[in-house]
N, C-alpha and C positions, 0 to 999 in steps of 0.2 A: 317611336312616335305614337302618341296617342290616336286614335280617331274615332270619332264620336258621331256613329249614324242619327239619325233626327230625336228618336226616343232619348239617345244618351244626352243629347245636345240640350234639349229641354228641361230634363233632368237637373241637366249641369247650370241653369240659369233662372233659378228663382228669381222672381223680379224685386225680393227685397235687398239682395245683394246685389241685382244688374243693376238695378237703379242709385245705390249710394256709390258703388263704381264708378259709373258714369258722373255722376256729381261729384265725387273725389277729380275725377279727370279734368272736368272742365273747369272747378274751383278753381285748378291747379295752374291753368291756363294753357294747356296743352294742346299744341295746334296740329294740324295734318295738312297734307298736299290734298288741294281740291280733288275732288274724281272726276274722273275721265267717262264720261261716255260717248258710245259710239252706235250707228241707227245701221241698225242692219236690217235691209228692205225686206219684205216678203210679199209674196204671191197672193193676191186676192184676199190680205188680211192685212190688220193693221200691222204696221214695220215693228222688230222686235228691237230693244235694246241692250248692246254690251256696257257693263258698270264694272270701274277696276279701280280699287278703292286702298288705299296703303297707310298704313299709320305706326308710328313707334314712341319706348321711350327707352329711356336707357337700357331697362332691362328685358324688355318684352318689345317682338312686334308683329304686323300683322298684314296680309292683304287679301282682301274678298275679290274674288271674281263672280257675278252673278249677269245670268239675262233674265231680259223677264221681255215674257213673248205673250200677249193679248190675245192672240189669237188660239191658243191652247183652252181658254174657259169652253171654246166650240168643240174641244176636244176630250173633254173633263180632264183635263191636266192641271196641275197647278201653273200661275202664270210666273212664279217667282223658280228660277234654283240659280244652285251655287255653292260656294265654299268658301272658308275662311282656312287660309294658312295660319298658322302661328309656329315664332321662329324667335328662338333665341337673340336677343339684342349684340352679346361680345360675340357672338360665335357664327353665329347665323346658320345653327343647327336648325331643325325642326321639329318642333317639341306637337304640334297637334293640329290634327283636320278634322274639323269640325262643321255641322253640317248647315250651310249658305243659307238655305229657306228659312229654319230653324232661328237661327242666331240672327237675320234680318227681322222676320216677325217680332221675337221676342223684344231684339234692342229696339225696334221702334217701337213697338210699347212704351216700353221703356223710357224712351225720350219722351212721348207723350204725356205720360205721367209724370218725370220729373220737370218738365212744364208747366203740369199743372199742380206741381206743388205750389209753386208761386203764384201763380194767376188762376187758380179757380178758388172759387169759395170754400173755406173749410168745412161748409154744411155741407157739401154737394153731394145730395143721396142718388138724385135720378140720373142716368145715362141714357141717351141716346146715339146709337152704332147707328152709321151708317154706310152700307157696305155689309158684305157676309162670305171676303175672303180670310185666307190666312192670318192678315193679320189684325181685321175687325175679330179674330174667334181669342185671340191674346187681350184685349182692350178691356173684359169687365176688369180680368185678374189684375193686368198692369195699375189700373185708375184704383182699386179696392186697396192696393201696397200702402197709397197717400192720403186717400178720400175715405169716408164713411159710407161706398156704392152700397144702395139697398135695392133698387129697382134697375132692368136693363131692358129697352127695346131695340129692335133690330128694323131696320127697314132697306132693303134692296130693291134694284130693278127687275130683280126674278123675287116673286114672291115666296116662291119654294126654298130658294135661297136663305132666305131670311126667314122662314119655319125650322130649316133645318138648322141653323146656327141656333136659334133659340130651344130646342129641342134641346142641342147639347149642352147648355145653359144651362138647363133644367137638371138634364141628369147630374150635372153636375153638384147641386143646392142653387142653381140662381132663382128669383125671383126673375124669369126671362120671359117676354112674349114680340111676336112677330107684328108690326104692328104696317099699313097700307098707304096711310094718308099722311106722306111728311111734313104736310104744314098744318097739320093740326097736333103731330108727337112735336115739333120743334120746340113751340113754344109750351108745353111742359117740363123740359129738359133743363135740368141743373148746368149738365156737360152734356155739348153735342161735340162727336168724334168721328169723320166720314175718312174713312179709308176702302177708294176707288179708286178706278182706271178712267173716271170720268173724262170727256173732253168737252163738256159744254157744263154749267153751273147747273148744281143739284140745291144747294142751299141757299133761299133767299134771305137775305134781310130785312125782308117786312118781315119776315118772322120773327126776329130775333126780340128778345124780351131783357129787362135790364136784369144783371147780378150772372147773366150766362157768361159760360167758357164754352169757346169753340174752340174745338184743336183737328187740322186739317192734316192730310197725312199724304192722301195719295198724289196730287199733283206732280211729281217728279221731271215733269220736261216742260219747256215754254209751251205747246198746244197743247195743254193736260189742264182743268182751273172745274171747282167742287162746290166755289163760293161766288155768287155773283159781287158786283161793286158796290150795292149797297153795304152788303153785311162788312166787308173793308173800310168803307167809309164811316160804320155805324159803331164799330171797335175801337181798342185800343189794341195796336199789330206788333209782335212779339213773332221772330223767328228765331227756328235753331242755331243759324250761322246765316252770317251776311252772305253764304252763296246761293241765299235760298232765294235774293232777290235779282240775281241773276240766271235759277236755273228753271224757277217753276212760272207756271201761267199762271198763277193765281198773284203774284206780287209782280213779274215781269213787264207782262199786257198792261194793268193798271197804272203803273208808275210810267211807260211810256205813253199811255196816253192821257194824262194827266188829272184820272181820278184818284190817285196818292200821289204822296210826295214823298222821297225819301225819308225825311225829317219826321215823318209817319207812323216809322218803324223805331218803336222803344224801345228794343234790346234785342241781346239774341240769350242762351242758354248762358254763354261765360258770363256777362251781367247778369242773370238771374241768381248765375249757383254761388255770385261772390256780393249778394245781395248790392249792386247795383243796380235794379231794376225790378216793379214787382206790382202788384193788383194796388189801384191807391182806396178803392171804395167800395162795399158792397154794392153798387147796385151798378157797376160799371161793365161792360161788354168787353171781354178780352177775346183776344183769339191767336195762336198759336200756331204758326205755320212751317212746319216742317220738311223735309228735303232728306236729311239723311247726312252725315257724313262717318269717315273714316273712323275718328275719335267714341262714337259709338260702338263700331264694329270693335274695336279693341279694348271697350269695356268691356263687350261680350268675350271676348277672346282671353284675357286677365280671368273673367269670373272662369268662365267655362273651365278654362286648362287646370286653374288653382284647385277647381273641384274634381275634375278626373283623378288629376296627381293624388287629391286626398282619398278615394275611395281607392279600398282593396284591390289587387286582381287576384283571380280568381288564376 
């Protein structure tokens, strides 16, 4: 069995292969068992989450176990770990362990981007991150796969935060800067992308300007929401999987309390990647609301394993 600590993980998942995987997947109509999470309380900090996540297809399959604990940022810890099995389909050997933080950042990326292949504008040079974890530091690379990214700012709740993500930016060739005042980068922004543990709205919709793509990431639990009801109201709503509208606050709370309507929500990923569903105008506000599912995780698991097996060992 292979296994691929975080260096090897990343390695193994270029986002121009993670992302046509992924979109080969769900072209294909490829479903998964919803995931299962489960609130495991904690002591004078926010409750942490167990995610157990499984997916197959004939030949290949896969399941992530990840927590992710909010209260580790107080601890400089990452909030995310975990792992992905990968397991032979006829045999249900164990072909490779691959590393959970890694291959979640990266596949959501990934999804983000292959979302916004369809729904953001094919000019869309500027980015705005919001957020300056894990997987806000994936998002120029993933959006540059499909988009023409030429500018990136970062803006967080810790200011240092959002210096230091643009820093690495830098070294890397970005054109990257740290920027204070989110409603005044908003409405600059081609693509805004806020990936946070928010629980109360960061992102207004008075801000929002026509021809933008929002694409929303962090919300993951019903008391979790990044975007007020305007900016819902003020879009056109695209999610990953219809279980995003039963697992996140940001489509949840709204639809029950009858600022959307189901009938709101234009697509998810499987309509996009089998072009049923897609930006109709430039100057139209999309937004892109993600969740997460298994089917990702075994994109990544597909690309990653395919590329271990191919490189030498030593």
């Amino acid at each position: 069995m292979n296994i691929l600590d975080a260096g090897a993980t990343a390695r193994a998942l270029p986002f121009d292969a993670l992302i046509e995987q992924m979109q080969t997947l769900f072209a294909d109509g490829l479903v998964a068992p919803d995931r299962r999470h489960h609130t495991m309380p904690m002591q004078d900090e926010a409750d942490a989450t167990l995610l157990l996540m499984p997916a197959w297809t004939e030949q290949i399959g896969c399941v992530k176990v990840v927590t992710a604990t909010p209260g580790n940022s107080a601890r400089n810890l990452p909030a995310i770990a975990g792992s992905v099995l990968v397991f032979d389909r006829a045999t249900g050997a164990h072909l490779a362990l691959i590393d959970g933080a890694v291959a979640t950042a990266r596949r959501t990326a990934a999804a983000s981007a292959l979302g916004a292949r369809y729904l953001a504008r094919e000019d869309a040079k500027h980015l705005l991150i919001i957020g300056a974890g894990k997987v806000a530091a994936q998002l120029a690379d993933a959006f540059r796969a499909g988009r023409p990214i030429e500018t990136v700012r970062i803006w967080d709740l810790f200011p240092r935060a959002a210096e230091a993500l643009a820093a690495s930016l830098q070294n890397q060739g970005w054109n990257a800067e740290a920027v204070t005042d989110l409603s005044q980068a908003v409405p600059q922004a081609d693509i805004i992308s806020a990936a946070t543990l928010a629980t109360e709205p960061l992102l207004k919709g008075e801000w929002l300007q026509p021809g933008q793509h929002v694409d929303l990431i962090g919300a993951f639990t019903p008391a979790m929401r990044e975007a007020d009801d305007r900016a819902l109201q003020r879009a056109r709503l695209f999610v990953d999987t219809k279980f995003a509208a039963i697992e996140a606050g940001e489509l949840k709370t709204p639809l029950e309390t009858g600022v959307i309507a189901e009938s709101d929500i234009l697509g998810d990923l499987y309509a996009l990647a089998q072009g049923k569903a897609m930006r109709n105008s430039p100057d139209e506000i999309t937004l892109f609301k993600s969740v997460g599912n298994a089917v990702m995780d075994l994109a990544a698991a597909i690309t990653a394993t395919r590329r271990a097996e191919e490189e030498p060992r030593v």
